[in-house]
Every structure is written in structure tokens, then in C-alpha cells.
C-alpha positions in Angstrom: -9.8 18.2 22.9 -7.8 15.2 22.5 -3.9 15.6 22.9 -1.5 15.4 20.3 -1.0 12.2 18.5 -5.3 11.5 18.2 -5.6 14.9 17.4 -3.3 15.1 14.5 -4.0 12.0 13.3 -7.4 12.6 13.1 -7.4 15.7 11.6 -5.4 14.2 8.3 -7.8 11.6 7.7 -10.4 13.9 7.6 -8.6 16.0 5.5 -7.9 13.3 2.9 -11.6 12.7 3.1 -12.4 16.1 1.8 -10.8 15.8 -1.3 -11.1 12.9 -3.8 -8.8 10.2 -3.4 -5.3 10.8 -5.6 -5.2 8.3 -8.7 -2.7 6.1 -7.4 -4.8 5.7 -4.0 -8.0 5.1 -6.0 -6.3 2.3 -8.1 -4.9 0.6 -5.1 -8.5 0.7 -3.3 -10.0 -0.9 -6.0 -7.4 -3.7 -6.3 -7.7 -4.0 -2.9 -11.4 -4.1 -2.6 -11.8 -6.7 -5.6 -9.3 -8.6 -4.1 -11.1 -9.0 -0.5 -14.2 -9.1 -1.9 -13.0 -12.4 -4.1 -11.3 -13.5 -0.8 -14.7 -12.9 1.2 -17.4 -14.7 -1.8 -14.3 -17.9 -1.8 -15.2 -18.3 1.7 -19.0 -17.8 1.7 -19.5 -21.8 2.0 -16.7 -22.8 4.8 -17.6 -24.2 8.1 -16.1 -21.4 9.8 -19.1 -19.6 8.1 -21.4 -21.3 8.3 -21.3 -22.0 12.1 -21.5 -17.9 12.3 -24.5 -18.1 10.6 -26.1 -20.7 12.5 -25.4 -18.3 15.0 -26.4 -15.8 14.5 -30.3 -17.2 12.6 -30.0 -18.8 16.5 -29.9 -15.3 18.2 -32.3 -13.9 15.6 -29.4 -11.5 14.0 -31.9 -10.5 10.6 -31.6 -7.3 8.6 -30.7 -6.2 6.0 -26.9 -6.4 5.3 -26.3 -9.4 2.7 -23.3 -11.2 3.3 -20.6 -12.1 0.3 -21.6 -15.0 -1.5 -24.7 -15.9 0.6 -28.2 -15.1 0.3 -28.4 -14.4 4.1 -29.3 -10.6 5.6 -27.8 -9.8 8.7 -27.6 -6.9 11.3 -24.8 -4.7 11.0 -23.1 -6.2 13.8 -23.3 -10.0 12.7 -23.0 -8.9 9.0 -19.3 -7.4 9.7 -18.4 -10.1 11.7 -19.3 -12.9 9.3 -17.9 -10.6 6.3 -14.9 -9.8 8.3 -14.1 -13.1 9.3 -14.8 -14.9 6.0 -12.2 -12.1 4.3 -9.3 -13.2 6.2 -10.7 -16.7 6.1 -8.4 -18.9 3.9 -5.7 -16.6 4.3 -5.7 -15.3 1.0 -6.7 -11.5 1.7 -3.9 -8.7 0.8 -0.8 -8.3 3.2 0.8 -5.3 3.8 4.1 -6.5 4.2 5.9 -4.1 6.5 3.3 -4.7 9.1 2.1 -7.9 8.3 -1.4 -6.3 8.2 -4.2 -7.6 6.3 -6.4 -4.3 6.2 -8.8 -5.2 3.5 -11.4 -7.6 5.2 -12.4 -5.3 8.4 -12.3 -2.1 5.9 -14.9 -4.1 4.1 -16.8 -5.6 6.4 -17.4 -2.3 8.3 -18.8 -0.8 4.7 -21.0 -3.3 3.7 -22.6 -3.4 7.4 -23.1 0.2 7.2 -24.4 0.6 3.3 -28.2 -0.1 3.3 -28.7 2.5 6.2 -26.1 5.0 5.2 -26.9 4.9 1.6 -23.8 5.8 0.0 -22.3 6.6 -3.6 -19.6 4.7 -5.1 -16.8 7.4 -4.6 -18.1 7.5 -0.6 -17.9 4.3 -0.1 -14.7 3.6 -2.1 -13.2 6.5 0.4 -14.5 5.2 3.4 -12.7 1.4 2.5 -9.8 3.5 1.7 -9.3 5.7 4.6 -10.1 2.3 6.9 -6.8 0.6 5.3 -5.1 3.3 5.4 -5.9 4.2 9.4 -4.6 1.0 10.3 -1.7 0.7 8.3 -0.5 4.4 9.6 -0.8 2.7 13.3 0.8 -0.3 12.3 3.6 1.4 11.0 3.9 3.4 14.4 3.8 0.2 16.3 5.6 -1.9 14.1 7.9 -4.9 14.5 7.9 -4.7 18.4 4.1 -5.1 18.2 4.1 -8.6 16.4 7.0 -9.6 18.1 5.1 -9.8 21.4 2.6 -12.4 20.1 0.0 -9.6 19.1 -1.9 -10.5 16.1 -1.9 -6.9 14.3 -4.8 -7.6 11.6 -7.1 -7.8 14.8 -5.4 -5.2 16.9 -5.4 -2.5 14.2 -8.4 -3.4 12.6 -10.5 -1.8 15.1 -9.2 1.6 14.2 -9.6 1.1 10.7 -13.0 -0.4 11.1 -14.1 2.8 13.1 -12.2 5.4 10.4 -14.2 3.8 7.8 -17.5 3.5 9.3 -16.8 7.3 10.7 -16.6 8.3 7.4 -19.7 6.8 6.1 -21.6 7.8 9.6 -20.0 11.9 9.1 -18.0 12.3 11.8 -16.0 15.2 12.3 -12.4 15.0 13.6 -13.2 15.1 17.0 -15.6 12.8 17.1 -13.7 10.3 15.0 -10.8 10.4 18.1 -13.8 9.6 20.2 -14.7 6.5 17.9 -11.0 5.3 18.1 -10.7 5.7 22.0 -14.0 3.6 21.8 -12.3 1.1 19.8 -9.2 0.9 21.3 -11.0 -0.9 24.4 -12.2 -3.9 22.1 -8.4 -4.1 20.2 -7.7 -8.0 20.2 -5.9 -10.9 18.9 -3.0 -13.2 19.8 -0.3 -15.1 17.1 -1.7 -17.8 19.7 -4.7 -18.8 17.1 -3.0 -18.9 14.3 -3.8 -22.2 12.7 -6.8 -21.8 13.6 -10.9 -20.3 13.2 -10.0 -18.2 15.6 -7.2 -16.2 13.7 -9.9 -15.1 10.4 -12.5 -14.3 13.5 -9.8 -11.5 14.7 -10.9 -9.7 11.8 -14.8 -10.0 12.1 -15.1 -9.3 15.9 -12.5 -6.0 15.1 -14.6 -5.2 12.2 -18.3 -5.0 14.6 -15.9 -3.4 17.5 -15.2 -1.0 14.9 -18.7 0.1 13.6 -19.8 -0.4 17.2 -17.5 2.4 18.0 -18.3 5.2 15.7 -21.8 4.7 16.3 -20.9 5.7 19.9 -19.2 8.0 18.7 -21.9 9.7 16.6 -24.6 9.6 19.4 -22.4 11.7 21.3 -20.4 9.2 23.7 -16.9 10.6 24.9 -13.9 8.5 25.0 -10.4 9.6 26.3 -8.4 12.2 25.0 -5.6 10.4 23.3 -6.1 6.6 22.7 -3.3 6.9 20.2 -1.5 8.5 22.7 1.5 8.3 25.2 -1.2 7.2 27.9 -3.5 4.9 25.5 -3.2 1.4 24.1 -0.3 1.5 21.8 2.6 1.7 24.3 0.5 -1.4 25.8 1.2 -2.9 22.7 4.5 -2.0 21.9 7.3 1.1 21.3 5.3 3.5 19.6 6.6 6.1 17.0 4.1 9.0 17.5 5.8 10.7 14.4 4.2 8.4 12.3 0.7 9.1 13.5 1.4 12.9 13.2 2.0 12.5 9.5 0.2 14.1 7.0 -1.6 11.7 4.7 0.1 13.4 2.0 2.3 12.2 -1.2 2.3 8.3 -1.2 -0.3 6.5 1.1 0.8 3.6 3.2 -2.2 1.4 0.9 -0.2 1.8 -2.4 2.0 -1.0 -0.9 -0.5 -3.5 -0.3 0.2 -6.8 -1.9 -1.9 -9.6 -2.9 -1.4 -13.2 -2.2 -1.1 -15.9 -5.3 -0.8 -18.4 -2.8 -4.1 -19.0 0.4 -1.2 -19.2 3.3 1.1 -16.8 5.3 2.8 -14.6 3.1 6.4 -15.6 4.4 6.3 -18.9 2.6 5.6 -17.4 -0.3 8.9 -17.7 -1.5 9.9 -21.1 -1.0 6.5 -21.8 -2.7 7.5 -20.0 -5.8 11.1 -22.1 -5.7 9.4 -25.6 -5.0 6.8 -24.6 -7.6 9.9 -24.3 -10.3 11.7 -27.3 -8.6 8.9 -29.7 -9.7 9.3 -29.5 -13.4 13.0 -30.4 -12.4 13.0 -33.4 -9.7 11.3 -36.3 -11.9 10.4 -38.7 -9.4 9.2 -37.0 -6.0 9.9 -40.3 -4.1 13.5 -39.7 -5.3 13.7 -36.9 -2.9 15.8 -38.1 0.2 16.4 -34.3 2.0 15.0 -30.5 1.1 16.5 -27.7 2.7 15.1 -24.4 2.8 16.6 -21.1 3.4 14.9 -18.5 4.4 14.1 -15.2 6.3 13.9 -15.6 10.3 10.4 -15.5 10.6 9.8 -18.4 8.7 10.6 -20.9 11.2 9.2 -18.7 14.0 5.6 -18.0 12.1 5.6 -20.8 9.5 7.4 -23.7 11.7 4.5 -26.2 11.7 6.2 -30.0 11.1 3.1 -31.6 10.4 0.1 -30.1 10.4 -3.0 -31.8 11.1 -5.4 -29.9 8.7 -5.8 -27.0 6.2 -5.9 -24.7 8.6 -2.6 -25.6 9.7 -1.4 -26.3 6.8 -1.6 -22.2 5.7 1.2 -21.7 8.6 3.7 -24.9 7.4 6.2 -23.6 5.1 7.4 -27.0 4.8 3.3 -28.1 4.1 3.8 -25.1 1.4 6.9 -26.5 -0.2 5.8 -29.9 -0.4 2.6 -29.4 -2.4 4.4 -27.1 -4.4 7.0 -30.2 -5.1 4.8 -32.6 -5.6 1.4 -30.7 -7.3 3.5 -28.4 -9.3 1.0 -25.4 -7.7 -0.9 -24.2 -4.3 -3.6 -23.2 -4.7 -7.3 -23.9 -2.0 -6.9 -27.9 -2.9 -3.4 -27.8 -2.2 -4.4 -26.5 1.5 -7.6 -28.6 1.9 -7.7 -31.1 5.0 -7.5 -33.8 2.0 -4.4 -32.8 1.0 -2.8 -31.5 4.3 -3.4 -35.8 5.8 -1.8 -36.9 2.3 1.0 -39.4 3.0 3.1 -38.2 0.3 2.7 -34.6 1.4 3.6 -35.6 4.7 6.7 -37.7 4.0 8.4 -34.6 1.8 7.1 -32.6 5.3 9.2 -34.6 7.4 12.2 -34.9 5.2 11.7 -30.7 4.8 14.5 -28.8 7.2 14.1 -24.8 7.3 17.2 -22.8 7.8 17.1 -19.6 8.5 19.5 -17.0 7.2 19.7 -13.2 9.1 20.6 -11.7 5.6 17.7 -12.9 3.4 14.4 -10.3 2.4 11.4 -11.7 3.8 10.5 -12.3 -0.1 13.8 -14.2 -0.7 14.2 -18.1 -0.1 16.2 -20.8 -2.1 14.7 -24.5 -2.1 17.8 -27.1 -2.3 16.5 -30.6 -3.2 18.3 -33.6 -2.9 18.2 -36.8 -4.9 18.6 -40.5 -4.3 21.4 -41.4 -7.2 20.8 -37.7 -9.0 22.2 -34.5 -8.7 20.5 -31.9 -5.8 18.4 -29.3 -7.7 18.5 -25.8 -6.5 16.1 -23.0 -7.4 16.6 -19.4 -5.7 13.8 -16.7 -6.2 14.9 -13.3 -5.3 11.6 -11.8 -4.8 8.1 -13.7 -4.7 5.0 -13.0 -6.9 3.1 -10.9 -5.4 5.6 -9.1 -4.0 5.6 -5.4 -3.9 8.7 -6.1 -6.2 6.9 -8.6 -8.4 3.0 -7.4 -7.6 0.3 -8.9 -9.3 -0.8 -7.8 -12.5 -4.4 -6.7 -13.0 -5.2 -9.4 -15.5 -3.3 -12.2 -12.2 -5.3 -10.7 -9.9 -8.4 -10.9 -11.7 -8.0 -14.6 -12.8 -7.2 -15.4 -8.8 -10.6 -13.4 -7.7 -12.4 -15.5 -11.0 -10.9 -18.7 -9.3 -12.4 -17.9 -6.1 -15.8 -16.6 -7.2 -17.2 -19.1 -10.1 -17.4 -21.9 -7.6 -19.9 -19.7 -5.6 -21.4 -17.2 -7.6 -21.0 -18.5 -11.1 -19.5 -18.1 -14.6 -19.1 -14.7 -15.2 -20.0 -13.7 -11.8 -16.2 -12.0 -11.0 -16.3 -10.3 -14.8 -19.6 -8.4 -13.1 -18.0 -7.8 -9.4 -14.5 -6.0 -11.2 -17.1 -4.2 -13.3 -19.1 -2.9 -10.5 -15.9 -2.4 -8.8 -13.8 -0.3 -11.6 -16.9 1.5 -11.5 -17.4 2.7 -7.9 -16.1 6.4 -8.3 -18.9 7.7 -10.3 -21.8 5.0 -9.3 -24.9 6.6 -7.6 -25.1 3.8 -5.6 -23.6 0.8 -4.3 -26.5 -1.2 -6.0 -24.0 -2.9 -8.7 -21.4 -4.0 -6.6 -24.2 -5.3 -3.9 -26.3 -6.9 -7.0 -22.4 -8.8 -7.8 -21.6 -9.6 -4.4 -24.6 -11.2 -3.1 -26.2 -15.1 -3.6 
């Protein structure tokens, strides 16, 4: 019988899974499954993706998972690391902004491997994505700031639990055997800040999204695992200064998933901001090559997370707030062109980049900043936004996120393609079947 912590946590997510999700739960699982699944189908045609599934056709990985926007069929194990991967891609997933956790992609990617052979009904499945943010988040909460502040990267840390709660769910574990899927897990719990920047990072969430499903499917044959990975003796003091209260709490009231967040903007969330004030700027500056300084002010992290001078390409690019406020002054928006390699070796981009300085002040919200532009022979303009779309302050309205999925979807799937997938989507808790949304999500 595991110890304490496991035990109890355990037993509440099973709970919750008894009963049907709670309206405001539902509604966020849906926005963030549209969301991820737009993120996912953007990124179908990337060469981060592609080289994954040149990989994989190499090792002979066929069956019969599709993958996002491809016409591809996978094994369960290659199909959540490509669907994992490409949801956390272009950086453009949902963020969870207390943890910094980006829950949606491995949730998915651990469903969709585990559909065709599990078989499930829309209100299953929409549970199982659920409970797989919400396991993580819970644990992130528990581990959180120490745990990022060591260099861990917490999507791909985490997302092994919630990988292995959600595919638990689908699989029918009981509570006991669900604390044997997560001891399982928490020997394959990985990523560094280190790859940031990089294919690497988006990979984090693939590889924790197989460890995951790999896990529970341990788990259901019968493997043991220790008694308390979430424990006083498991992997989380590794990782940082656990709180064990907040693993012992009832997934009761408000879920940790009704603050999710989605991103208007495909970089890290902490530039957000200063995107939203450089955006505003540029109706004011006239002339970019006017601009002699700009001076941002901003929360801590920025500089520490978001510090890149000059990046060398997109990739990059999507941890440079001072790449994200120079598009933003010169293009007026930032969107996936803005973040391109194209755009990220612009000389114009990089000129505003090097006359960029970021200053960091203890007292501002991480969804604060203030963007201070100065002018050869005008006067500086100044533009402070107080809380950054997007924000759990300023969230996303259906109708915004929608147009962002339609943005990412059309180019790969078609016109009308993303009216289908938030059909099928809105639809989930009383579908027979998962045959819609697979029908919208697949080439």
C-alpha cells in the first residue's frame, strides 16, 4: 500500500474520475484540448516532425494511431512522442502560469496513442485529458518555483505523471495501480531549461508523453513500483522542496486546469507583455529607423528565461524578449512569420535587437511590462500594459481562441477544417466515440 502523499493523491483522482467533470472543469478541458490540438495540426509539417517521422517509418513504428495533421499511423509509443512533441512545438501550447507548465500536449498525446485500442466515448476521453492536466499541475504546484529554478524543465518533468494519469484512466486502473503507473513514470521524469531554444525543448513533451503511457501499461499488467514516488523518499525532493499538502488535496471546488491560459503570441509566455506594449508602440513611433534606444521593464525572469541578444533562428527567437519586442515594433504583430528563421536573420529585426536593453524590476507581475522607446529628434513613446492577453486576467475569449486555432489549422488541414475540429470538440461529452474529432484531426 503506498505511503501517504501517492496514496492520497491517487485516491482523489480516481474519485474525480467517478463523477462527471464539474461545468467549469469541462469548459476548461475543452478550451484546452482545442487549443493543443490547433497547436499540434500548426506543427504537423515542421522539420522537427518530420525528422520523427523519418524515424520512426526507419524503425518500422506503423499502427494505427494517426498523428495531428498527418496522414501517417503510428504505434502508440511513436504516435505520443510525435503528437507530444509537435504540441509544445512552436511554443504556442497553453501555460499554466504559476508553474510554468504546459500540460495540454502530453495529456493529448497520451489519449490519442491510447484511442483506437481503448475505444473510448467522448466524455472518457475528455476526462482522461482532463485528469492528465490536472495531475501534473497538482505536482507542479507542490514543487513549484524551487523546481524551475534549478534548471528543470517542468513540462517534461511533470508530464510523465500526467501522461500516466491519463492513459490510467483510459487503461481502468484502480488507485493502487495508478501509484504504481506513477512510480513507473517517475524513473523516465526529464528535461533541462538547458534546451530551450532548441528541438530538444518540444521533444521534452513527446518522450514524457510515451514514458507516460509506457507506464500505466506496466502498471496494468501487474508491475509493482515503489510505494510513494510522490513521496518523502521519491523523485520530488530530488527535484526540489516539496509541499506534500498540496498532493494530499482533494480535487475538490476549483481545479488547478481552470487557470490554464492560452498564448496569442508562439514564444515564452514571459514576453508576452512587452509584446503586447511594442505591439501598441508601433502605431506610435513613425519611422522605426528613428529608434535610437528601447528599454524594457520587466518581471525577473525575463532576462534570466528570455535573455537571448541575438538569436540565430526561430527557435531562438521564441526565448528573445528583445526578438519579441522588435517584431512587435516594427511588424505591428507576432505571430509564426514573425518567429520564422526569415525573420529572426532580418537586419532590421536585429538592429532594434541590439539597441533593445531589458531591465528588470522585483515589483512587476510576471504579466506586467512597460516598453519605453526612444527617438532620434522626437519625443520617447511609452506604452505600459498592466496585464497581457491571455492572461488569466485578460484570457482569451472563445471567439480569440478560435480564430488563433483557425490560423494554425487552414494552412494544413484546410478551410473550414478548425470550424469541424471545435465542433467535434464542443461535442466530446456526449459523442459515442472519438470518431469526429479523429475524422477532424487527421490528414
Amino acid at each position: 500500500m503506498a505511503s501517504d502523499s501517492t496514496r492520497l493523491f491517487c485516491a482523489h483522482a480516481r474519485k474525480a474520475a467517478e463523477a462527471p467533470l464539474p461545468g467549469a472543469v469541462a469548459r476548461a478541458a475543452r478550451r484546452s484540448l482545442l487549443n493543443v490540438l490547433g497547436a499540434a495540426i500548426g506543427a504537423a509539417r515542421t522539420p522537427a516532425v518530420e525528422a520523427l517521422l523519418a524515424t520512426a517509418a526507419e524503425l518500422g513504428a506503423t499502427g494505427a494511431v494517426g498523428v495531428p495533421g498527418r496522414g501517417e499511423r503510428l504505434d502508440p509509443e511513436w504516435a505520443a512522442i510525435v503528437t507530444g512533441t509537435a504540441g509544445h512545438l512552436d511554443d504556442f501550447d497553453d501555460t499554466h502560469l504559476d508553474t510554468v507548465i504546459h500540460p495540454g500536449a502530453t495529456a493529448l498525446a497520451a489519449v490519442l496513442a491510447l484511442a483506437p485500442e481503448t475505444a473510448p466515448d467522448g466524455a472518457t476521453a475528455l476526462t482522461a485529458f482532463a485528469l492528465g492536466c490536472e495531475a501534473q499541475l497538482r505536482i507542479g504546484v507542490a514543487i513549484s518555483p524551487s523546481h524551475y529554478d534549478r534548471g528543470w524543465h517542468i513540462t517534461g518533468t511533470c508530464g510523465v505523471f500526467g501522461a500516466a494519469v491519463a492513459a490510467g484512466h483510459l487503461l481502468g486502473l484502480d488507485a493502487t495501480r495508478l501509484g504504481h503507473a506513477l512510480g513507473i513514470a517517475a524513473t523516465g521524469a526529464l528535461g533541462q531549461r538547458e534546451a530551450f531554444g532548441s528541438m530538444t525543448k518540444p521533444l521534452h513533451a513527446g518522450k514524457a508523453a510515451a514514458t507516460g503511457v509506457f507506464a500505466a501499461r506496466l502498471a496494468a499488467v501487474g508491475l509493482p513500483a515503489p510505494d510513494d514516488p510522490l513521496g518523502p523518499g521519491g523523485v520530488l525532493p530530488v527535484f526540489a522542496e516539496p509541499c506534500y499538502e498540496e498532493l494530499r488535496r482533494a480535487w475538490t471546488g476549483a481545479w488547478e486546469l481552470e487557470r490554464n491560459t492560452f498564448k496569442p503570441y508562439p514564444c515564452g509566455i514571459l514576453a508576452h507583455p512587452a509584446i503586447d506594449a511594442a505591439v501598441a508602440a508601433s502605431a506610435l513611433i513613425g519611422e522605426p529607423r528613428s529608434i535610437t534606444a528601447v528599454e524594457i521593464r520587466c518581471h525577473p525572469l525575463v532576462p534570466e528565461l528570455m535573455g537571448r541578444a541575438q538569436p540565430v533562428d526561430g527557435l531562438q527567437a521564441r526565448f528573445s524578449a528583445r526578438h519579441a519586442a522588435a517584431v512587435g515594433l516594427l511588424d505591428g504583430e507576432a505571430g509564426l512569420r514573425q518567429f520564422s528563421d526569415e525573420r529572426a536573420a532580418a537586419a532590421d529585426v536585429a538592429r532594434l535587437r541590439e539597441l533593445t536593453n531589458l531591465v528588470p524590476v522585483a515589483e512587476c507581475p510576471r504579466d506586467s511590462a512597460t516598453v519605453r522607446v526612444e527617438r532620434e529628434g522626437e519625443d520617447p513613446v511609452e506604452v505600459h500594459v498592466e496585464h497581457a492577453r491571455g492572461s488569466e486576467a485578460r484570457p482569451l475569449t472563445d471567439e480569440e481562441l478560435f480564430r488563433k486555432v483557425d490560423r494554425l489549422v487552414e494552412p494544413v488541414l484546410g478551410i473550414g477544417a478548425a470550424r469541424e475540429l471545435a465542433a467535434a470538440v464542443d461535442g466530446l461529452a456526449t459523442a459515442p466515440g472519438l470518431g469526429a474529432l479523429l475524422d477532424a484531426v487527421v490528414a
